[in-house]
Each structure stands twice: as C-alpha cells, then as structure tokens.
C-alpha positions in Angstrom: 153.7 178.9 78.5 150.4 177.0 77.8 147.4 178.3 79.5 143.6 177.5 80.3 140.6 179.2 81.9 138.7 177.7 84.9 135.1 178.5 83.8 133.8 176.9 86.3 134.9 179.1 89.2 133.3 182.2 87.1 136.0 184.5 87.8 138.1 183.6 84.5 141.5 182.5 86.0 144.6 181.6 84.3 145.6 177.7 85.0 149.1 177.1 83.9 151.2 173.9 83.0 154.4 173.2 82.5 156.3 173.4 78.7 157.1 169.7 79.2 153.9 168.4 79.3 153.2 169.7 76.2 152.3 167.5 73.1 152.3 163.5 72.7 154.0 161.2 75.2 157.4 160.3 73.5 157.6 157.1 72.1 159.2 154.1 73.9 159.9 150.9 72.5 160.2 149.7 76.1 156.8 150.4 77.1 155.1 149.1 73.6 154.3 152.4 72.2 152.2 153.4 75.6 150.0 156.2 75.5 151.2 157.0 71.9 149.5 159.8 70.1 148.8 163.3 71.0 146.9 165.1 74.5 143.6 165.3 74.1 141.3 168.4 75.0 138.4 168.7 77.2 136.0 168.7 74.6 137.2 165.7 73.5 136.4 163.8 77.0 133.7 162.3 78.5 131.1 164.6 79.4 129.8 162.1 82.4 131.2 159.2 84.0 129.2 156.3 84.9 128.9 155.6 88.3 128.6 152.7 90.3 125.7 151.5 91.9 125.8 149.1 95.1 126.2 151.6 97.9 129.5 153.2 96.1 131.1 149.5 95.8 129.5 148.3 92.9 128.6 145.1 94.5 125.0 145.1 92.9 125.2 144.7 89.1 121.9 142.8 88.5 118.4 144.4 89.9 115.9 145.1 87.7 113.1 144.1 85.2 112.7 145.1 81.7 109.7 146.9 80.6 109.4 145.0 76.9 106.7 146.1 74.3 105.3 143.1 72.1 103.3 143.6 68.5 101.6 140.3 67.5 98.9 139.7 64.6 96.6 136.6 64.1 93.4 136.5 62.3 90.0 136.3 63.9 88.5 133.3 62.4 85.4 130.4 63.3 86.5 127.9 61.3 87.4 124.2 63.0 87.3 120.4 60.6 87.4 119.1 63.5 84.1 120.9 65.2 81.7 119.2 63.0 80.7 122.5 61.3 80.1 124.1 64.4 81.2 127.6 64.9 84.2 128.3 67.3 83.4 131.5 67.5 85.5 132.1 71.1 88.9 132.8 70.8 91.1 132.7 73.2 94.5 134.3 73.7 97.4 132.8 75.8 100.9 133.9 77.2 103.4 131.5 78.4 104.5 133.5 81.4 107.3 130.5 81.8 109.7 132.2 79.0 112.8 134.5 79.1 112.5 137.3 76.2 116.0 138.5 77.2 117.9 134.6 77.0 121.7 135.3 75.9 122.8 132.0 77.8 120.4 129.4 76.5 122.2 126.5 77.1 123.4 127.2 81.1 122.5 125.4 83.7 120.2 125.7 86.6 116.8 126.9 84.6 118.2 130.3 83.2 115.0 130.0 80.6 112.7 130.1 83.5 111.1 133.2 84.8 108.1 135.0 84.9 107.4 137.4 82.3 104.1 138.8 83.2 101.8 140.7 81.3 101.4 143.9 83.0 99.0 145.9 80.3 97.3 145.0 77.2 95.5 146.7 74.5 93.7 145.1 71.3 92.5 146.3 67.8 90.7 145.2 65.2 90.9 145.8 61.5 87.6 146.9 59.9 85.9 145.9 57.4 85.8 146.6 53.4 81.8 146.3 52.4 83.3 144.8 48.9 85.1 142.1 50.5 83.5 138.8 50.8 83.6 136.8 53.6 82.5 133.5 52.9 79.0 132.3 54.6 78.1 136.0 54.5 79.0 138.8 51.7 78.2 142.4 53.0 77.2 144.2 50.3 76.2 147.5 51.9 77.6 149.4 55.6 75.1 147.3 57.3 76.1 144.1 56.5 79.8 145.0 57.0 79.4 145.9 60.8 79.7 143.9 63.0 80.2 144.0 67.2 83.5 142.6 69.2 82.8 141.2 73.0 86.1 140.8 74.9 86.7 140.3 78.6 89.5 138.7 80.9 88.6 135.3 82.0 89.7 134.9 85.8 89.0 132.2 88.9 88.2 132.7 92.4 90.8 132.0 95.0 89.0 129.0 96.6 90.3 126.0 93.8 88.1 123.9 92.6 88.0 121.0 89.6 85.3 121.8 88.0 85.5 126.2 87.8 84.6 128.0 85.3 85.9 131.2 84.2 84.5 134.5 85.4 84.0 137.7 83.6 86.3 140.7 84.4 86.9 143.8 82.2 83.9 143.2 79.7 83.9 145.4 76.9 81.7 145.4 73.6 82.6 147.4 70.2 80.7 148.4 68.0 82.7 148.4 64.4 81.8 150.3 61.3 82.8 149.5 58.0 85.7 151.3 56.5 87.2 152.5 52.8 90.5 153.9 54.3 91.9 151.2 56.8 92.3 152.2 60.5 92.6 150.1 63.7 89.6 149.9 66.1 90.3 149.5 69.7 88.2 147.0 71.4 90.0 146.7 74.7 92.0 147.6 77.2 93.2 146.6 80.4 95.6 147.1 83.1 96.5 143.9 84.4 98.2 144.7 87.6 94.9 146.3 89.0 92.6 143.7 88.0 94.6 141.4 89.5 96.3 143.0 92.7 93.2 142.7 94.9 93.4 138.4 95.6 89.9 138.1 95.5 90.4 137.1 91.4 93.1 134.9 89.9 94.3 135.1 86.4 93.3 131.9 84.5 95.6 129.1 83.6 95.0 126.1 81.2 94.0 123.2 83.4 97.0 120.7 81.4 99.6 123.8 81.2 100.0 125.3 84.4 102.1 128.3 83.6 100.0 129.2 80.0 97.5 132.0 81.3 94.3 133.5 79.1 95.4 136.8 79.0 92.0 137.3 77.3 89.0 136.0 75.1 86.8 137.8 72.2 84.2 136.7 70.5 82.6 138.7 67.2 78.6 138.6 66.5 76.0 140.2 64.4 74.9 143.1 65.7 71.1 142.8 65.0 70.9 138.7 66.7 74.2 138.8 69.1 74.6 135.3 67.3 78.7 134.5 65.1 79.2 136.9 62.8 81.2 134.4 60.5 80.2 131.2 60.9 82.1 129.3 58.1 85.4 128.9 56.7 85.9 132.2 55.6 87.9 133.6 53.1 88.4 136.9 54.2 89.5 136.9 58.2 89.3 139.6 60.0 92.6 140.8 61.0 93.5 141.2 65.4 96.2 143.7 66.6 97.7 143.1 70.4 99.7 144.6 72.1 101.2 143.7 75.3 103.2 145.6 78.2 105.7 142.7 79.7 107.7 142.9 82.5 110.8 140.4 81.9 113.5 139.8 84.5 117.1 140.2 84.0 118.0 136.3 84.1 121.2 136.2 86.6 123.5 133.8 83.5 124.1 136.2 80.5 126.3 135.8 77.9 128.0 138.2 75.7 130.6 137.7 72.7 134.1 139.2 74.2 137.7 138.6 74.3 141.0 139.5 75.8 143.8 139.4 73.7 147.9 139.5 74.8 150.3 140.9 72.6 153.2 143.2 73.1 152.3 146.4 71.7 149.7 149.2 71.8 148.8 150.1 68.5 148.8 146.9 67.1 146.0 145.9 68.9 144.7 142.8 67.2 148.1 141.5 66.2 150.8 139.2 67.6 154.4 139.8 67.9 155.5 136.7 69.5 152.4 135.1 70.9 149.3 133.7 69.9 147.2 135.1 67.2 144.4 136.9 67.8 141.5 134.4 67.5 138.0 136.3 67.5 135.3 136.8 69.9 133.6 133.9 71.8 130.8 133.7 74.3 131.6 134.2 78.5 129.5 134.7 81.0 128.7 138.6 82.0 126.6 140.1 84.2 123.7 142.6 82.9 121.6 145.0 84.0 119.5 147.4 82.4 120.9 151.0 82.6 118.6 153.2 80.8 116.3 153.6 77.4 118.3 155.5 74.4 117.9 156.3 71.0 121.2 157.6 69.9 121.2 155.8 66.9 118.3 157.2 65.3 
C-alpha cells in the first residue's frame, strides 16, 4: 500500500491509493503508446499554473505596451562640405515614433508596422576628453584646453500652429566637462518626457517635411571661456555621445511565430511518420502576443 502525507492540512495525514495505480500506464498499441513512461511525483510538477486573464475566459490575450530600453552612440561633430566652412555646431536628435520595435509579421496587411512608439524618458552622456588627443582646429594641450561645456534642451511648439514657429526651450541644461585620463561617461541631461509634455500648453516638435519624426532633443558644445563652438572644423578626434531612451512600444495586434502541428500515429515518435506525411519543419502563422512578465532565468 502506497502512501503520501498532506502537508498542507498541517496535521500529517496518511493519503492512500490503490496498488493498481501504481507505476507506468501499460503499454497499448491501440492507443499509440499513450501516456507511456512512468508516474511522476510532485516535485516534478508545475509549481504554478498560469492563469487566464479576460475576466476567467481568456477572451483578452492582447493589452499592453512594452517598456523597451534603447543604447545608441553617434559622435558629436561640426563638420558640414556642404555649409561653406561654417560650423554646425547644433545637433539635433530625432525618433521616428511611426515604427514597431516588436514587428514579427512584417509583411501583413492593414499597417501592422504603424504605431506609436513614444519616448517616454531620456538620459544623455558624453565621453570626456583625453588632453593628449588632438582634435583638429584646436589641440588641448593642458586640462584647460581639454574642457569644454555641453548646452542641451528639448525643443517644443506652442499649441496654437503656425507656419513660421520656431522652437522653444524646455528642460535647459548646461555641463560643465573636465578632462579625463581614466574614461567615464558624463551626464549632460535628463528628462522625463511624459511630464514635460502632459500639461498641452507645449507640443513635442516634429520636422515640418516628416510629420511623425520628433526632436527628442538638441545639444550644442562651446568653449567655456567665449560660449562660441568648441570644434569648429573637421575634426579628427569626435567627441563621442551616449543616449539612452525609455520607449513605450505597443503590442501590434498581427504577430507571427514559427510553429507547427504535426499528425502521426504514435506518441513517442513525435516527429515521425508512420503512414502519413513527413514531418516538414516549422513555418510562420499568425499568433496572438502579449507581454506576461520580465525574467532572467537564463542568466
């Protein structure tokens, strides 16, 4: 007689089953080998099951955004052949907010690339200078010359349009940045996008010929000493820009995912045929997705 304690009821009693049940499931060439192989314990079962969402039915399987973190590098440079020598000192950083980041189904109808990933938060950095570097029109050769300041802000338009606005000036910021022998970022800004924006009184600003292509921000770097470009040439050494932005992506409603069901005639053969076709690999069908939770079991 087999027998197992209930722990949960914490007074230790004795459950019992029946001999027969004992063991594996006896073979059955009937059934294809069903259920073949031997009982499994309760340690070796799920711990939790999922459970639906949808009011108990399941009925909702799509619902949220993604919370995405993206790295990107450029280099902080003047330098135009087409500016007539003249320093383009402002740069300018835009984000196509008309993309999908989380496309499995490129090619399905009825605009699956099109939603709006907006930037919610961004931060940027800046890589200090080495005084022994040269950097073309200037060579610092001592801390002095190697510092220089960073001005960034977030260009935005009032809510009355207009053809001829300009940009206004929202989350100003100027940094100061010493020279360095062991690189470190410096950073020069950051901003929460959802508050700067939330009020109405302020639009985000969007390029006049590219209507969903927003300036998520500008910077500009100057001497310290005249507030005038810091490089004004085409310089050898550029100096390296960090960002970092905080995205939140929808879940498009087309997915696709690589699956397959296969038809044979026995269990534990499962990717062979008996009779039937043979198997004949994975291939793309649309799913449904959602996103469940952040893990790192397989670190």
């Amino acid at each position: 007689m087999a027998t197992f304690t209930n722990k949960g009821n914490g007074k230790g009693k004795a459950l019992k089953r029946s001999e027969s049940s004992r063991g594996a499931v006896r073979l059955s060439d009937v059934s294809g080998h069903f259920a073949a192989g031997p009982v499994v314990g309760p340690s070796d079962l799920y711990l939790k099951s999922a459970m639906s969402r949808g009011g108990g039915t399941g009925s909702v399987t799509t619902k949220k955004e993604l919370g995405l973190k993206l790295t990107d590098f450029f280099d902080y440079t003047t330098f135009d052949s087409s500016a007539g020598g003249v320093p383009q000192f402002v740069n300018n950083y835009f984000w196509e907010v008309n993309q999908n980041l989380l496309n499995t189904a490129p090619s399905a109808p009825g605009g699956q690339e099109n939603t709006f990933c907006r930037v919610r938060k961004l931060c940027v950095w800046v890589m200090p200078l080495c005084r022994t570097f040269a950097t073309g029109a200037i060579q610092p050769q001592n801390n002095a010359g190697a510092m220089f300041s960073v001005n960034c802000q977030v260009p935005g338009v009032g809510t009355q349009y207009s053809s001829t606005q300009q940009a206004y000036a929202t989350n100003t910021q100027v940094t100061n940045v010493l020279p360095t022998i062991n690189p470190k970022w410096k950073k020069v800004l950051t901003v929460d996008l959802q508050k700067t924006f939330q009020s109405g009184v302020i639009r985000p600003w969007f390029a006049t010929d590219f209507p969903s292509q927003q300036c998520l921000f500008q910077m500009s770097i100057v001497d310290p000493l005249s507030g005038k470009p810091y490089l004004t040439g085409d310089e050898q050494v550029p100096i390296r820009v960090k960002v970092q932005l905080h995205l939140d992506q929808p879940i498009g409603t087309v997915q696709n995912a690589e699956l397959l069901v296969f038809k044979n005639e026995e269990f534990v053969t499962p990717s062979e045929e008996q009779n039937g076709a043979a198997y004949p690999g994975t291939a793309e069908r649309y799913v449904q997705l959602d996103l469940e939770q952040v893990r790192d079991n397989l670190k």
